[in-house]
N, C-alpha and C positions, 0 to 999 in steps of 0.2 A: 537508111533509117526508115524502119516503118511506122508510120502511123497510126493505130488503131484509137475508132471513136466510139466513146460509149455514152451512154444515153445519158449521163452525166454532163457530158460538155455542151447539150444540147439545153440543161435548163434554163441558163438566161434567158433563150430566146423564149421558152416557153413561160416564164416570168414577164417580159416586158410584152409578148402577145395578150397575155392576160391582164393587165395595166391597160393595154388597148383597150381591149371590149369591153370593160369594166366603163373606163372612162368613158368610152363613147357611150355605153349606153347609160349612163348619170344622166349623160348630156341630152339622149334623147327623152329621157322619163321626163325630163323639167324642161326643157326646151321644146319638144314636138309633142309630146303628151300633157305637157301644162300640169305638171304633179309638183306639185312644190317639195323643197325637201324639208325634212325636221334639222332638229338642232344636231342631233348624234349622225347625221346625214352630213350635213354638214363639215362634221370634225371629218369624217373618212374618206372626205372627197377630198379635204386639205393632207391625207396622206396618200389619197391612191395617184391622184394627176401629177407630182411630182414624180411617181413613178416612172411613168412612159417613159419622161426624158434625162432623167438618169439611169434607168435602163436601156435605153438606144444609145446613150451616150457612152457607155461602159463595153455594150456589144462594138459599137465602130471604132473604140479607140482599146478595144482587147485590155480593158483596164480591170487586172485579177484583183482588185480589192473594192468589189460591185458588191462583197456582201456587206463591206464594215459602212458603207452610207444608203444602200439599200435596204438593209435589214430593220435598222431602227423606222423607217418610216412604215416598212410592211407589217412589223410586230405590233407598235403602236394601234396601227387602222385595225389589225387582225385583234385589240384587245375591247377596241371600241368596238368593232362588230360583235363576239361575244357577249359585251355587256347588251348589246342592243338587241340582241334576238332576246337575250335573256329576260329585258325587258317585255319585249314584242311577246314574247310568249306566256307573259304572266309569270317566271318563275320570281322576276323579282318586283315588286311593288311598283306601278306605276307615281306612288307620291315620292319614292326616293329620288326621281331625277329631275333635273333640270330644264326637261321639254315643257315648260309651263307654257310659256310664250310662241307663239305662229302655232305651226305644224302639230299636233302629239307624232310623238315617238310611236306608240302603237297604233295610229287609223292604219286601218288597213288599205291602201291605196292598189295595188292589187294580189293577185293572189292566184297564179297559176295552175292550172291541175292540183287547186285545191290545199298546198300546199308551199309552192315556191312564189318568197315574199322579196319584196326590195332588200329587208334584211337580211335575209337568207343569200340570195344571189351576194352581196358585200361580204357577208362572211366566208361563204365559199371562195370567193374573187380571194381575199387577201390570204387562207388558206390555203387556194394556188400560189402565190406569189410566194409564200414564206417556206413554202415546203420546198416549191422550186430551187429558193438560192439556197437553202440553209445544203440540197443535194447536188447541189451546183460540184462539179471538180474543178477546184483551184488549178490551174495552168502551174507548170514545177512542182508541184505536189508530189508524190510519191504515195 
């Protein structure tokens, strides 16, 4: 029986790397950089850090149904990232949210080549992770 691998069976891992760097680098922004996070910061760190280890967890034990408890937490973060650029960008009113308290949602805390924001990076992050598993190949599948 031959084998053949297609770039499909490789997404987990390219899911759960992404959860990596993601999370580590949270951890650097507010840890070694001293950036505090906002409120909508927050919520997306409570879906991306469970990430990691349900996804290491589902890579080491070849568990094929990584998308039905991975997905809801990636969709989620990826819906709260949307809303937070959308914020971040002015398309939607900063008096309609919730960041009243600590942090705002919009300081610009940095801003990369002009461009790439804390927000930005989170939403890209969970847009890997969700595109990842959703093209994930189901092991037995056909």
């Amino acid at each position: 029986m031959q084998m053949t691998h297609t770039w499909r069976q490789f997404m987990p891992y390219v899911a759960w790397l992404q959860a990596l760097i993601a999370t580590t680098g949270s951890l650097y922004f507010s840890e070694v950089m001293h950036l505090p996070p906002c409120t909508l910061c927050w919520y997306q760190r409570i879906m991306m850090y469970p990430l990691v280890f349900v996804l290491a967890v589902s890579l080491l034990t070849q568990d094929r149904r990584v998308r039905a408890y991975a997905l809801p937490l990636s969709v989620t973060g990826l819906l709260i990232a949307i809303y937070h650029n959308l914020l971040y960008y002015g398309v939607i009113p900063e008096g309609l949210t919730q960041c009243a308290a600590g942090v705002s949602c919009t300081a610009r805390q940095i801003e990369w080549l002009g461009f790439v924001t804390i927000p930005l990076l989170s939403l890209t992050a969970f847009s890997i992770i969700t595109l990842s598993l959703l093209f994930t190949k189901v092991r037995g599948a056909q």
